[in-house]
C-alpha positions in Angstrom: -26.0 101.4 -43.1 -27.6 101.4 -46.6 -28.9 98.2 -45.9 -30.6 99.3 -42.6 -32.1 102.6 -44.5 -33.0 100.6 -47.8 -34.9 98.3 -45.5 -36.8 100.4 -43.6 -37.7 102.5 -46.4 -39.2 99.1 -48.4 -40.9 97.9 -44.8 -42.6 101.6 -44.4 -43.9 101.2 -48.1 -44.7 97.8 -47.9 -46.9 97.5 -45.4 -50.1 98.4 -47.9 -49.1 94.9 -49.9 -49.5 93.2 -47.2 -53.3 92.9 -48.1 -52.2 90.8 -51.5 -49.3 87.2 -51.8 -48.2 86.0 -54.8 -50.4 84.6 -55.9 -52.4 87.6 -56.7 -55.2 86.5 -53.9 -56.7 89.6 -52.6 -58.3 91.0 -49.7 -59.6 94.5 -50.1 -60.9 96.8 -48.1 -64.7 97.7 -49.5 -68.3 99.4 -48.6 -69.6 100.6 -45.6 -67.1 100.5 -42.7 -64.7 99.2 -44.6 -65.4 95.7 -44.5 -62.9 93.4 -45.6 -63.5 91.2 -48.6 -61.5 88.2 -49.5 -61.3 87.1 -53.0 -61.5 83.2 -53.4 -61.3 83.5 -57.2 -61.1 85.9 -59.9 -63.7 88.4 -58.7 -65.1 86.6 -56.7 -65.2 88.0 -53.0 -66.5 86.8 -49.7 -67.5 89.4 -47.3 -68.9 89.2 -44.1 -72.5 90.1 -42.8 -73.9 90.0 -39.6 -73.4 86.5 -38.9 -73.7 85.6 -42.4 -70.7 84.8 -45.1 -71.9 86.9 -48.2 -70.1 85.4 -51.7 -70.4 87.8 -54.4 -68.9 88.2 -58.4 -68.3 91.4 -59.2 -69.3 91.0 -62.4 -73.0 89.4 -61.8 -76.1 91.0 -59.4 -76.5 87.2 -57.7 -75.1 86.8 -54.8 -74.6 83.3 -52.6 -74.9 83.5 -48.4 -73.8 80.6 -46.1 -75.2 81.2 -42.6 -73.5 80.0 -39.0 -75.6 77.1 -39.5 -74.7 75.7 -43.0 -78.0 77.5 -44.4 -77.4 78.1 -48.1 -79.1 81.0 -50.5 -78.7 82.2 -53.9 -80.3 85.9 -53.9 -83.2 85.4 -51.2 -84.0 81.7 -52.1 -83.3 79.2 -49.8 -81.3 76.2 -51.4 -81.9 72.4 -50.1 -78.6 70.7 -49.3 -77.2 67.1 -48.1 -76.3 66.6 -44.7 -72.7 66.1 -46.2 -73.6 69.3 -48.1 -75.0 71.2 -44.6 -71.2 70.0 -43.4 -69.4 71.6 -46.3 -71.3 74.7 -45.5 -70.7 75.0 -41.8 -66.8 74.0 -42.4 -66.7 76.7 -45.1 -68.4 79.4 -42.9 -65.8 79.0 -39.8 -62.8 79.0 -41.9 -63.7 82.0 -43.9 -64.4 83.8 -40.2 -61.2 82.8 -39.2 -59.8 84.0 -42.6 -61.5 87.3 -41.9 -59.6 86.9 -38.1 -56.5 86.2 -39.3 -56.4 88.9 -42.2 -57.7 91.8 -39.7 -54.8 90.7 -37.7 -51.9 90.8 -39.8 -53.5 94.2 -41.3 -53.0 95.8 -38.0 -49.6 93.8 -37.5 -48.5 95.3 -41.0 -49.6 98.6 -40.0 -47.8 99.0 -37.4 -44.7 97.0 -38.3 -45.1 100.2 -41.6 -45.3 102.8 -38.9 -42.1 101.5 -37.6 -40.4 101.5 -40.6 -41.2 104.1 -41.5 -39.8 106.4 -38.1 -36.7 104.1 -38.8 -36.1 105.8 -42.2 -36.8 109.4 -40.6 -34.1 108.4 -37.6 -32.0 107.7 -40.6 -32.7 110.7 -41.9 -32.3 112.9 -38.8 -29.5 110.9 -37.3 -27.2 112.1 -39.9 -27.3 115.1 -37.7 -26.4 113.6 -34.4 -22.8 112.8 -36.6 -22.5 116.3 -36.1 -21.9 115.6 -32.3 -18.8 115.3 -30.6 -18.0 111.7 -29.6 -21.0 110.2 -32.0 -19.3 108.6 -35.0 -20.8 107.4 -38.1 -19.6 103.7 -36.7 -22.1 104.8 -33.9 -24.6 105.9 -36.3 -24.5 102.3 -38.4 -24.5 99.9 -35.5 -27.8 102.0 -34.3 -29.7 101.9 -37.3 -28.6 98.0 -38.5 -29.6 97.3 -34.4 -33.0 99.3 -34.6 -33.9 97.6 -38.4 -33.3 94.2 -37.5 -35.7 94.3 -34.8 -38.1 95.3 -37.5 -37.3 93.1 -39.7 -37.9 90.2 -37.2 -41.3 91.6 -36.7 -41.7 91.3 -40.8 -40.3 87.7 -41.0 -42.9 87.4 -38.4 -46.1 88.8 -39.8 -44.7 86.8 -43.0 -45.2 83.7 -41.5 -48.7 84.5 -40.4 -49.3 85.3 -43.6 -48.3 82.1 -44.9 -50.4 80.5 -42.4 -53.6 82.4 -43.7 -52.5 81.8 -47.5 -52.9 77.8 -46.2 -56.0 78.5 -44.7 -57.5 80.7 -48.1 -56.1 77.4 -49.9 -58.3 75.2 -48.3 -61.3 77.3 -48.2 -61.0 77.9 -51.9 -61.0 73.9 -51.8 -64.1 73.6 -50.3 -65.5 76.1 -52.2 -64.8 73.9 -55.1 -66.1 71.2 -53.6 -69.5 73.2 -52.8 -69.4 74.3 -56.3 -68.9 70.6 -57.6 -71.7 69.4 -55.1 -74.3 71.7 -55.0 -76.2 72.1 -59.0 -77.5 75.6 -57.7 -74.1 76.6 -57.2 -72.6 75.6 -60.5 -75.5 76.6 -62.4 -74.6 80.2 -61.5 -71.2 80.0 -63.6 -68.8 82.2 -61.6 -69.2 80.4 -58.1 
């Protein structure tokens, strides 16, 4: 039964994590409407707007935008790319949409998989008093709570795996935003991209 409490108490607070994996990748919640913003490298965030893919450093004013159509600017100027780089840029737009999918997904997955969680470690709380009851024994109580906190915990070894599965996805991104970086002079002139 401590089991079942302990992990519904650590699935109720850890549903906020959820945003960050270990590898200290973030993606925050930021600005108007609280748009999400998904950091590719140290401080360095994309963010999504209107159709666009925004890239910004916290740390600098510039800011780098990749349109639906592999169009590439730095600030308001317009950059000339390959057709190879055009490619790069269309390949990195979709998968940082899908990125932004994925993530608003599993943020409402971890949400509610907290939620539960957390009215698993108030039953636990209140159930105490049901022991109270005749013919409800603390054997009753047990098999109840480990029955009611494994089906949450399947829903977290769930939304884990998604998570993996976007952690690939941010992995390849960041690879073709290395790739960009390494391609495009524009790009690697501006130091933090």
């Amino acid at each position: 039964m401590k089991k079942a409490i302990l992990f519904a108490m650590l699935v109720g607070l850890g549903a906020g994590r959820l945003s960050a994996h270990e590898d200290d990748r973030n993606i925050k919640l930021d600005g108007p409407g609280m748009r999400p913003k998904i950091e590719v490298k140290q401080d360095v965030y994309l963010c999504r707007r209107h159709d666009d893919i925004v890239i910004e450093d916290e740390q600098c004013d510039h800011k780098v935008t990749i349109s639906g159509d592999g169009e590439l600017f730095i600030d308001e100027d317009q950059i000339r790319t390959s057709r190879k780089e055009k490619e790069l840029l269309v390949e990195y737009h979709e998968l940082a949409n899908a990125a932004f999918a994925s993530a608003e997904k599993l943020g409402e997955q971890g949400v509610k998989i907290g939620i539960q969680g957390a009215g698993l470690g108030i039953k636990a709380a209140t159930g105490v008093f049901k022991i109270l009851l005749p013919g409800y024994t603390t054997k009753d109580f047990e098999k109840e709570m480990e029955k009611a906190a494994e089906k949450v915990e399947k829903k977290a070894e769930k939304l884990e795996a998604r998570a993996d599965e976007l952690e690939k996805m941010l992995d390849h991104l960041e690879d073709i935003h290395d790739e960009l970086r390494d391609r495009i002079d524009e790009l690697d002139d501006l130091g933090w991209f």
